[in-house]
RONUKE-840580 format. One record per residue (C-alpha): residue in one letter; x, y, z. Coordinates in steps of 0.5 Angstrom, whole numbers, plus 500, padded with zeros to 3 digits. Each point is the difference from the previous one (the first is absolute). Example, Ala and Ser with C-alpha at 12.3 -4.5 7.8 and 13.67 -1.06 7.14 Angstrom:
% RONUKE-840580
PT, rest, xx, yy, zz
PT, A, 525, 491, 516
PT, S, 502, 507, 498
% end
This chain:
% RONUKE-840580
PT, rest, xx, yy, zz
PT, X, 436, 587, 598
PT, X, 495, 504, 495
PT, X, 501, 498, 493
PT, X, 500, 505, 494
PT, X, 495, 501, 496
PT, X, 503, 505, 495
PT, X, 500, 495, 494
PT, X, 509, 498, 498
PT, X, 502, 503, 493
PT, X, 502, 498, 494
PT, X, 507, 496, 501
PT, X, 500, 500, 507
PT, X, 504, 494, 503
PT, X, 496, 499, 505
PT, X, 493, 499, 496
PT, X, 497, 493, 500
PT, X, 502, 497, 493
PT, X, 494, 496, 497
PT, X, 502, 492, 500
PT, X, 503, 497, 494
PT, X, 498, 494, 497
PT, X, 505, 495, 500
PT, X, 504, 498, 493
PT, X, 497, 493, 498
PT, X, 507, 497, 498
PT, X, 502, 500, 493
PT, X, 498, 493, 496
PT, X, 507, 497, 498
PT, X, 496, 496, 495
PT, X, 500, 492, 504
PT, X, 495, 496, 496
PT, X, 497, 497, 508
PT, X, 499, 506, 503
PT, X, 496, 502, 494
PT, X, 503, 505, 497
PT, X, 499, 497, 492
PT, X, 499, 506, 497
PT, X, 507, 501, 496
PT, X, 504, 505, 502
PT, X, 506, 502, 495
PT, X, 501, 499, 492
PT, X, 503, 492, 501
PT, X, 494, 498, 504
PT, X, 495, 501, 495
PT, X, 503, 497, 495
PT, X, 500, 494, 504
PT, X, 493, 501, 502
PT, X, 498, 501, 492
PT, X, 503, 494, 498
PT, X, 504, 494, 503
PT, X, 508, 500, 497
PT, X, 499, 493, 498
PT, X, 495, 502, 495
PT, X, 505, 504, 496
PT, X, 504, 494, 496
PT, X, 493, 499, 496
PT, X, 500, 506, 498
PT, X, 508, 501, 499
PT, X, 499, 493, 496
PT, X, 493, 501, 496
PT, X, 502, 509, 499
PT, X, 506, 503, 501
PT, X, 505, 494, 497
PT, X, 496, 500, 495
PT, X, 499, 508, 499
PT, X, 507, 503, 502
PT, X, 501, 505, 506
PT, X, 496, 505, 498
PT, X, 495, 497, 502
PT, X, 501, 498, 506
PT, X, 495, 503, 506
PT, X, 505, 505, 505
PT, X, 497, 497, 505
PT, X, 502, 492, 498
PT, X, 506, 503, 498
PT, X, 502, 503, 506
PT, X, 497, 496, 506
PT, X, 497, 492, 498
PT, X, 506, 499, 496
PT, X, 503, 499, 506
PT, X, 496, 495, 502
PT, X, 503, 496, 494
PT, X, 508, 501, 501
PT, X, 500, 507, 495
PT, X, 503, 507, 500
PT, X, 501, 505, 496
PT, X, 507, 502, 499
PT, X, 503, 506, 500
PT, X, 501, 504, 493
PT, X, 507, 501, 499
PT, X, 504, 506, 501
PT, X, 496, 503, 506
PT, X, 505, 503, 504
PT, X, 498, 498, 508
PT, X, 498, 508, 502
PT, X, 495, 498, 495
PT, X, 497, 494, 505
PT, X, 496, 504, 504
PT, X, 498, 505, 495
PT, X, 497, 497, 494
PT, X, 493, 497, 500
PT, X, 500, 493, 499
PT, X, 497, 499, 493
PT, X, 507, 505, 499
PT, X, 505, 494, 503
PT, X, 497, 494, 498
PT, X, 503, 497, 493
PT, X, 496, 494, 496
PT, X, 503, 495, 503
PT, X, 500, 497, 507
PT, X, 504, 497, 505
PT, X, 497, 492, 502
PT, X, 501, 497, 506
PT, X, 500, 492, 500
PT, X, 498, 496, 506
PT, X, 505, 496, 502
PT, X, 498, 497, 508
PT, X, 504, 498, 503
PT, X, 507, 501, 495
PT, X, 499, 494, 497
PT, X, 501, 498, 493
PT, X, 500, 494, 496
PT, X, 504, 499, 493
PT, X, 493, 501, 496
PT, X, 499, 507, 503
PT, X, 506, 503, 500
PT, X, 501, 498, 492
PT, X, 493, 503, 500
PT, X, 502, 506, 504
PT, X, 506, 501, 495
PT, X, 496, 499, 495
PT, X, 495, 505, 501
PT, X, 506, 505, 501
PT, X, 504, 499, 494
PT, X, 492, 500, 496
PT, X, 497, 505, 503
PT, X, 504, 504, 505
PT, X, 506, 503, 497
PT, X, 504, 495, 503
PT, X, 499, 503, 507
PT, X, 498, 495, 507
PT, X, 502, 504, 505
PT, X, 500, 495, 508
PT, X, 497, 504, 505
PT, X, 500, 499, 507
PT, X, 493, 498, 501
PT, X, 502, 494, 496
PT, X, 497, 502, 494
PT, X, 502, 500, 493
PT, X, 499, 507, 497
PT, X, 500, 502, 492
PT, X, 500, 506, 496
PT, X, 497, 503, 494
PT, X, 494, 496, 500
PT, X, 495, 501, 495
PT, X, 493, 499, 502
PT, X, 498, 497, 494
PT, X, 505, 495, 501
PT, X, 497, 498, 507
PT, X, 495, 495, 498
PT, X, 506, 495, 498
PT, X, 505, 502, 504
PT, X, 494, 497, 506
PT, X, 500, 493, 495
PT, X, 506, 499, 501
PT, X, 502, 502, 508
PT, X, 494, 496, 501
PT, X, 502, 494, 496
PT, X, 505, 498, 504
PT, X, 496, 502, 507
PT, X, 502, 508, 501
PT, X, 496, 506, 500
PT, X, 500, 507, 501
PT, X, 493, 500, 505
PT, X, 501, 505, 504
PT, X, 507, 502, 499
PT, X, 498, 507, 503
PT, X, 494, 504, 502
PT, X, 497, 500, 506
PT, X, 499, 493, 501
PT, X, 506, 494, 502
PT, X, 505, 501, 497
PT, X, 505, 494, 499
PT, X, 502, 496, 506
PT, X, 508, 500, 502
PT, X, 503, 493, 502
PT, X, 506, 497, 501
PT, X, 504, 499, 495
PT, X, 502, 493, 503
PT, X, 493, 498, 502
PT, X, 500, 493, 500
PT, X, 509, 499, 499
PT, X, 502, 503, 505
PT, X, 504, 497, 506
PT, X, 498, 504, 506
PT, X, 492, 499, 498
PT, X, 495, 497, 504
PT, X, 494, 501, 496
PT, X, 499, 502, 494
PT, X, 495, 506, 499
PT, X, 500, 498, 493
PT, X, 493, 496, 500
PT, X, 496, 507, 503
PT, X, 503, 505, 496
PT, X, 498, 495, 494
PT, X, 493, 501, 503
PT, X, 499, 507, 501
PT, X, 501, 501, 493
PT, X, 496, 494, 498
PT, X, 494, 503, 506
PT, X, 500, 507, 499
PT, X, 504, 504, 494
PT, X, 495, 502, 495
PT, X, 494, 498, 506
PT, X, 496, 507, 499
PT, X, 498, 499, 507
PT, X, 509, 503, 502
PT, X, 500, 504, 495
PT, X, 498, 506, 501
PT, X, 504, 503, 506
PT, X, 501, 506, 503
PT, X, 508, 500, 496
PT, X, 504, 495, 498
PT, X, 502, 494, 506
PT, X, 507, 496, 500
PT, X, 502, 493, 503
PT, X, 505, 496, 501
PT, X, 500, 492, 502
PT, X, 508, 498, 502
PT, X, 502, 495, 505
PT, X, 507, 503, 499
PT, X, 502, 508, 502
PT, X, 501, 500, 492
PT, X, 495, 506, 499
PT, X, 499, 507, 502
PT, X, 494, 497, 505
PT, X, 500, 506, 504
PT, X, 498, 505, 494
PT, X, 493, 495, 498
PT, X, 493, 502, 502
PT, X, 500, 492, 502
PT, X, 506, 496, 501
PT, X, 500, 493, 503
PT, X, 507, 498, 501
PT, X, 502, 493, 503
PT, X, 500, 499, 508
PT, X, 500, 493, 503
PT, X, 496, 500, 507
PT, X, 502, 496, 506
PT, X, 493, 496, 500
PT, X, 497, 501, 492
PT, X, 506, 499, 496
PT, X, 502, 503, 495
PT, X, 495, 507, 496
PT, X, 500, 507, 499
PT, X, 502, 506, 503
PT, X, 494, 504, 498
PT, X, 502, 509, 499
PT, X, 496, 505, 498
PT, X, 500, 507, 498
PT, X, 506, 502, 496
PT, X, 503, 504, 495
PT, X, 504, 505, 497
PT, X, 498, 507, 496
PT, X, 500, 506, 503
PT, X, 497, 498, 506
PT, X, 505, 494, 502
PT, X, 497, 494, 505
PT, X, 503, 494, 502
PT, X, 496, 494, 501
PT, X, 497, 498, 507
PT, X, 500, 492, 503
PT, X, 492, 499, 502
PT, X, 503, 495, 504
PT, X, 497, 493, 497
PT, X, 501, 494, 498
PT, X, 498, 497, 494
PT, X, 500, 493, 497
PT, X, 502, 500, 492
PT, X, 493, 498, 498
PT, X, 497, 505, 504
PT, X, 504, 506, 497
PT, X, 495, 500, 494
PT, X, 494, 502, 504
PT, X, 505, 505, 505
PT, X, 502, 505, 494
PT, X, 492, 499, 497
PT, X, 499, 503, 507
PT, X, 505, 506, 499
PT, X, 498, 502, 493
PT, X, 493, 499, 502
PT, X, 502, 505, 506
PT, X, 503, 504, 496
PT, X, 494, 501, 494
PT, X, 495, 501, 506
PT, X, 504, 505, 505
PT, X, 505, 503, 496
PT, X, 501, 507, 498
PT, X, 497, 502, 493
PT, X, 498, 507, 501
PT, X, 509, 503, 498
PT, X, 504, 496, 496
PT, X, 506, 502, 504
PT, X, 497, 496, 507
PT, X, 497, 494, 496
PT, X, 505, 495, 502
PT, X, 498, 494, 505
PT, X, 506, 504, 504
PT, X, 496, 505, 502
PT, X, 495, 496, 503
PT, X, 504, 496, 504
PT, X, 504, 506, 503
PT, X, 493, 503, 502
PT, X, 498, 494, 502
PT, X, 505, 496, 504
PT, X, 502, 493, 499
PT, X, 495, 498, 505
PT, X, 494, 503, 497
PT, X, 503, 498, 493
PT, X, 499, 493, 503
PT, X, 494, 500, 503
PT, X, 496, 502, 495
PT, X, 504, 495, 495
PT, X, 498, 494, 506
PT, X, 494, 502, 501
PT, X, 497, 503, 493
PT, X, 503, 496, 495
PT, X, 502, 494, 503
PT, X, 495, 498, 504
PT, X, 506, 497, 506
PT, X, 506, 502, 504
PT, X, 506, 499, 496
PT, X, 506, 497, 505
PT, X, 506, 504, 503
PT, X, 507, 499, 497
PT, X, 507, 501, 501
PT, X, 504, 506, 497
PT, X, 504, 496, 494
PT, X, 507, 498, 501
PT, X, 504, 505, 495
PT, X, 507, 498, 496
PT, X, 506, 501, 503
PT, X, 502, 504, 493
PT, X, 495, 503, 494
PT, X, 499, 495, 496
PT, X, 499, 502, 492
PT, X, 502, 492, 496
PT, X, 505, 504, 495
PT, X, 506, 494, 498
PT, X, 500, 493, 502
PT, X, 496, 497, 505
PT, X, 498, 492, 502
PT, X, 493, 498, 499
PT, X, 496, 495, 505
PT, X, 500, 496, 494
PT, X, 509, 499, 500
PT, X, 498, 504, 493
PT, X, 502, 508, 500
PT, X, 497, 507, 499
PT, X, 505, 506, 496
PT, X, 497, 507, 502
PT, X, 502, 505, 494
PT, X, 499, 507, 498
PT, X, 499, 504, 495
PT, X, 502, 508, 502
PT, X, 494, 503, 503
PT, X, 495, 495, 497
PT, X, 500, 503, 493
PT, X, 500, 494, 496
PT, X, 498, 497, 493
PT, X, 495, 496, 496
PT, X, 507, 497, 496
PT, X, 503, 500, 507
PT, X, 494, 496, 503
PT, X, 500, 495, 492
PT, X, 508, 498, 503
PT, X, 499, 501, 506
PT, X, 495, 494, 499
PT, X, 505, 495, 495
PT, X, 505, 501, 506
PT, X, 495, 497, 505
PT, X, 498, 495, 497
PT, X, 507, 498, 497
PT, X, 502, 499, 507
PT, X, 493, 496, 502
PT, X, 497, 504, 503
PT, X, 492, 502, 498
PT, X, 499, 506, 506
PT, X, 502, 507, 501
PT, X, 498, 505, 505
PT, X, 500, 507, 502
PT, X, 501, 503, 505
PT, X, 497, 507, 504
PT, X, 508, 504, 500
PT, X, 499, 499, 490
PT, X, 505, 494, 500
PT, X, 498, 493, 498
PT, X, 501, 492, 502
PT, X, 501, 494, 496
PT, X, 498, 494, 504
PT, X, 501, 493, 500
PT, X, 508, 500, 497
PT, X, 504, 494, 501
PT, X, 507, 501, 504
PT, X, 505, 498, 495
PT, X, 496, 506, 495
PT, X, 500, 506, 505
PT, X, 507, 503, 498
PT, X, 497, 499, 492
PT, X, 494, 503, 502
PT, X, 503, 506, 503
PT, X, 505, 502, 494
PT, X, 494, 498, 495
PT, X, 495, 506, 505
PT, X, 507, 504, 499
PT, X, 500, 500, 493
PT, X, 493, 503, 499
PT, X, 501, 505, 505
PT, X, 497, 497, 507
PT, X, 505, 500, 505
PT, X, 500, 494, 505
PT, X, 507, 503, 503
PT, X, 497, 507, 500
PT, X, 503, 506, 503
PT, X, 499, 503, 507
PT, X, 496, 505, 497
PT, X, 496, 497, 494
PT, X, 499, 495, 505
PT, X, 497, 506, 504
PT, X, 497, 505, 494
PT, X, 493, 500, 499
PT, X, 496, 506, 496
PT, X, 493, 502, 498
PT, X, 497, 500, 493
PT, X, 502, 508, 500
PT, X, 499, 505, 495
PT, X, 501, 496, 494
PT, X, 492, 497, 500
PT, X, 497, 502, 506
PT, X, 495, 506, 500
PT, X, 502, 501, 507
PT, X, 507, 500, 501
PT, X, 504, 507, 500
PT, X, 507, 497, 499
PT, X, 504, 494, 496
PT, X, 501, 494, 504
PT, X, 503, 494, 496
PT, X, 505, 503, 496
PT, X, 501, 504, 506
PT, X, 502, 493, 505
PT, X, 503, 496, 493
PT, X, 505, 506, 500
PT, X, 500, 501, 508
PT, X, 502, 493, 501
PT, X, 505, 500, 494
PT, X, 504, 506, 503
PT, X, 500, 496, 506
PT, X, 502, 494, 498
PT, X, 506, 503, 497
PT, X, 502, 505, 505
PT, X, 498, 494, 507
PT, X, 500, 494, 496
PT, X, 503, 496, 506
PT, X, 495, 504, 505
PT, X, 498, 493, 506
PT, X, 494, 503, 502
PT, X, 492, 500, 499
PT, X, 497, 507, 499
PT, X, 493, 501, 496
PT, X, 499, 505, 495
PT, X, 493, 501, 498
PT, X, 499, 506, 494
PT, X, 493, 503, 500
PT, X, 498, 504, 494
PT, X, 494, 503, 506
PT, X, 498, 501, 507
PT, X, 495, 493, 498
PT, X, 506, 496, 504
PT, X, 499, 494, 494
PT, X, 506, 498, 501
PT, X, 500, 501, 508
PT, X, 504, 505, 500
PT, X, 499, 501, 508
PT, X, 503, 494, 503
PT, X, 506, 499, 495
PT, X, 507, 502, 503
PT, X, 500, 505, 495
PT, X, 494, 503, 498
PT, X, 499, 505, 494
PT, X, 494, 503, 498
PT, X, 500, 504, 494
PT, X, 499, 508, 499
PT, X, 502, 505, 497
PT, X, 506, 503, 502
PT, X, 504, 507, 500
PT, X, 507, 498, 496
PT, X, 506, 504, 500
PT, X, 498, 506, 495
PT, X, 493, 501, 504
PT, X, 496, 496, 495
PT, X, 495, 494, 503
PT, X, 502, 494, 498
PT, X, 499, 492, 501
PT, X, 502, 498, 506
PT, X, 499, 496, 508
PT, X, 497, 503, 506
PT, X, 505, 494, 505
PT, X, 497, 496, 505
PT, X, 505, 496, 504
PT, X, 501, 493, 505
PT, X, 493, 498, 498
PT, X, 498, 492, 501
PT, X, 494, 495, 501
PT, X, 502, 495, 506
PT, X, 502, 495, 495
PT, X, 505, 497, 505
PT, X, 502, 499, 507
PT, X, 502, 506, 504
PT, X, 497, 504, 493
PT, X, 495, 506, 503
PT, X, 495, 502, 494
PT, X, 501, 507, 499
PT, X, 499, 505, 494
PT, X, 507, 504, 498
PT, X, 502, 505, 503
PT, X, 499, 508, 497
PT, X, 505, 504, 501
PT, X, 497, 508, 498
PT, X, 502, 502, 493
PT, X, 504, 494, 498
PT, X, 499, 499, 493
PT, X, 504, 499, 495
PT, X, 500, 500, 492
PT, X, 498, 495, 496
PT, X, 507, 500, 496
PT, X, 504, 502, 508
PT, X, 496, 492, 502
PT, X, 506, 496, 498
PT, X, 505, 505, 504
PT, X, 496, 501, 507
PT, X, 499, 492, 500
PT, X, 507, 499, 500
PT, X, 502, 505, 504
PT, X, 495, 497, 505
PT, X, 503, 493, 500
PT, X, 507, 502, 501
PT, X, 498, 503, 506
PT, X, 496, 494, 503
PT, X, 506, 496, 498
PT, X, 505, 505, 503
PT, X, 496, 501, 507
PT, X, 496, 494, 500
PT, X, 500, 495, 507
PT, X, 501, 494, 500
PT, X, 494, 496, 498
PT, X, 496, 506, 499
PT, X, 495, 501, 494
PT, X, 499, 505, 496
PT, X, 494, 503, 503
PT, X, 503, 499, 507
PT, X, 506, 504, 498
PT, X, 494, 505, 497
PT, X, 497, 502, 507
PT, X, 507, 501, 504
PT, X, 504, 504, 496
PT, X, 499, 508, 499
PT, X, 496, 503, 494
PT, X, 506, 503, 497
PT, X, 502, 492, 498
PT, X, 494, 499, 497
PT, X, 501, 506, 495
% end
């Protein structure tokens, strides 16, 4: 057949189209594929200058020169590095969060994060603590739940011996927040507890002697999270890196090793690599993650930055791969799943010690506590012979080491400074976010909202006989893990009955970890438009108990019951 030779015309579907030359792939910023050029805002000021070289400059200017002169840069980035925020200025409604420049929201004072590793706390440290509420803090120490100790109202020209006192007695703020390690959780009864078969105490010890404040981990992509417990007592599943007691058939008791969780706007559970390691090695295994994670991680948007990305995009058998044989230079064991309780365990009220010596788990309404709280609360441990607190990662405490015969006075003496050993189901249950009282990126009130949410309920269903978990976030940032509560809430702004927007919670339902046997770890359930009013709260959990409690099978949990009954029942 002839070919044509009349040339094709301009926009000819027929015409042979030149080649295109294909698109390289967009760098996301991973330092060992050579992309080191920074490549927003937040890398180039870690770039500029290590985080860690800001407490010389905090300690030798901006203490001794006030706020003002503060470098913006310092202010808000390297901070961080050191346990500090600005707070929010009060009277900036949360329609405002958005809208308002930085410089706008933030007020002269700072919310400071100190380190508590672990959970644990001995007399010294937490008169310490106490005192550097009451002098320095206006009397705030808020618990949080990553074990940390949180104050508010913090002058920077104060932070010089604020640092003197907390390091006289072995505590710090050395990166408290930033992107960078933050504080390692632990199980609050590491070391007492009568179902443990090796205390992981001795490795989160040398992590934080090892590498928090070592330049060489703290520069990373965002900021990285761990949890160390032989027992399922903390939200492993939530950790970038988690290593949770398993005892193998031939090696004895170790570590479970997960990596890749977390929460926010993007929530992932963590994934089991599969190993085993010994107590020794868990040092050396969660170096090797974090040096992965500063390698190969995701430094071009803030909002992909976390480990979990890397490891969704990976897979687990990548992720162990490059860790085996980039990092540690050998093959890790294979190990077995770990065995979960029969039930959620969270310590509150009276328990047996290996020792014969008991535990009493308290708490306070929604972690909110004080400097003078904490000044009796420590008369009280130590009137009853005991020299050790801990917290623990749901905002609640434990005195240690407590004589049998003195339990009962132990927990009447807790009652009368407003730590319940004996709570109800529902402040047993609630948990809140710093909220829009301090935070500059909350829309909504948070503490006071849960201190009235539980008041409410304990009035109107004191005598409720199930578990469910509330969990108020002033924000879709998920700090207080709003996804895997049975009731989550996140705040919004909301349409009121007159047409206005007011405070209120967008409702998740039915979300959990698998923190027992049976458990299957999950986010709440999000039914379309179900929100409700910040000041409706109080009357739509009620409404939701009583019908779980009217329609509930026998044995069946909150979250189960979630998923089986119809839309309508939720509402």
């Amino acid at each position: 057949m002839a070919v044509s030779s009349i040339p094709a015309r301009a926009g000819d579907p027929t015409s042979p189209r030149p080649a295109r030359t294909p698109r390289r792939p967009r760098g996301e910023g991973q330092w060992a594929l050579g992309h080191r050029e920074p490549l927003n805002p937040n890398e180039r000021i870690k770039k500029d200058d290590d985080p860690l070289n800001v407490r010389a400059r905090i300690e030798n200017i901006y203490a001794r020169h006030g706020f003002a002169s503060i470098d913006p840069q310092d202010l808000r980035g390297r901070f961080r590095w050191w346990g500090l925020y600005t707070q929010r200025k009060a009277g900036i409604d949360g329609g405002r969060t958005a809208v308002l420049e930085p410089h706008e929201l933030e007020d002269e004072f700072f919310m400071l994060r100190v380190r508590v590793d672990g959970g644990e706390l001995n007399l010294a440290q937490l008169r310490v603590v106490a005192d550097i509420s009451r002098e320095f803090a206006r009397d705030t120490a808020d618990i949080t739940d990553r074990q940390n100790i949180q104050y508010h109202w913090i002058r920077v020209e104060d932070m010089p011996e604020i640092w003197r006192r907390l390091e006289s007695v072995g505590l710090q703020t050395t990166e408290a927040c930033g992107d960078c390690p933050r504080v390692v959780l632990g199980s609050p009864v590491a070391g007492v507890a009568r179902d443990e078969l090796l205390d992981p105490t001795p490795a989160v010890d040398e992590i934080v002697r090892r590498y928090v404040g070592d330049k060489a981990y703290s520069n990373l992509p965002r900021k990285f999270k761990t949890s160390i417990s032989w027992l399922v007592d903390t939200p492993y599943e939530a950790n970038d890196i988690s290593f949770l007691g398993v005892d193998h058939p031939d090696h004895g008791p170790g570590f479970d090793v997960w990596v890749g969780g977390g929460l926010s706007t993007n929530p992932m559970l963590a994934q089991r690599l599969g190993v085993w390691v010994s107590l020794d090695e868990v040092p050396d295994v969660w170096a090797g993650v974090v040096g992965i994670f500063r390698d190969y991680g995701y430094r071009r948007l803030r909002n992909r930055a976390r480990l979990k990305f890397l490891v969704a995009d990976w897979g687990v058998e990548k992720f162990r791969e490059v860790l085996e044989k980039e990092y540690l230079g050998r093959a890790l064991l294979d190990g077995p799943a770990p065995q979960l309780p029969d039930r959620p365990v969270d310590h509150i009220g009276v328990h047996r010690q290996r020792d014969g010596r008991h535990y009493v788990g308290a708490a306070p309404v929604v972690g909110r506590v004080s400097g003078g709280q904490l000044a009796r609360l420590a008369d009280v441990v130590e009137a009853h012979g005991s020299g050790r607190v801990r917290l623990t990662p749901y905002q609640k405490l434990l005195v240690l080491d407590v004589a049998p015969e003195r339990t009962d006075s132990l927990v009447r003496e807790l009652r009368g400074i407003g730590l319940e050993a004996q709570p109800s189901a529902w402040r047993r249950g609630t948990m809140a976010c710093t909220g829009i009282e301090y935070c500059k990126l909350a829309i909504v009130e948070t503490k006071a909202r849960g201190e009235e949410l539980v008041a409410r309920l304990e009035e109107r269903l004191r005598d409720f006989d199930a578990d469910i978990s509330i969990h108020l976030n002033g924000c879709p940032n998920a700090c207080a893990r709003t996804q895997v509560a049975d009731i989550g809430l996140k705040g919004q702004l909301v349409v009121g009955p007159d047409g206005r927007q007011v405070e209120g919670f967008q409702v998740h339902l039915g979300g959990g970890l698998g923190m027992a046997e049976g458990q299957t770890a999950g986010f709440g359930r999000k039914l379309r438009g179900l929100k409700t009013t910040a000041e409706e709260l109080p009357a739509y959990v009620e409404r939701l108990a009583r019908r779980y409690l009217a329609g509930r099978e026998a044995g069946e949990t909150f979250a189960n019951w979630v998923i089986r009954v119809d839309e309508e029942e939720l509402r």
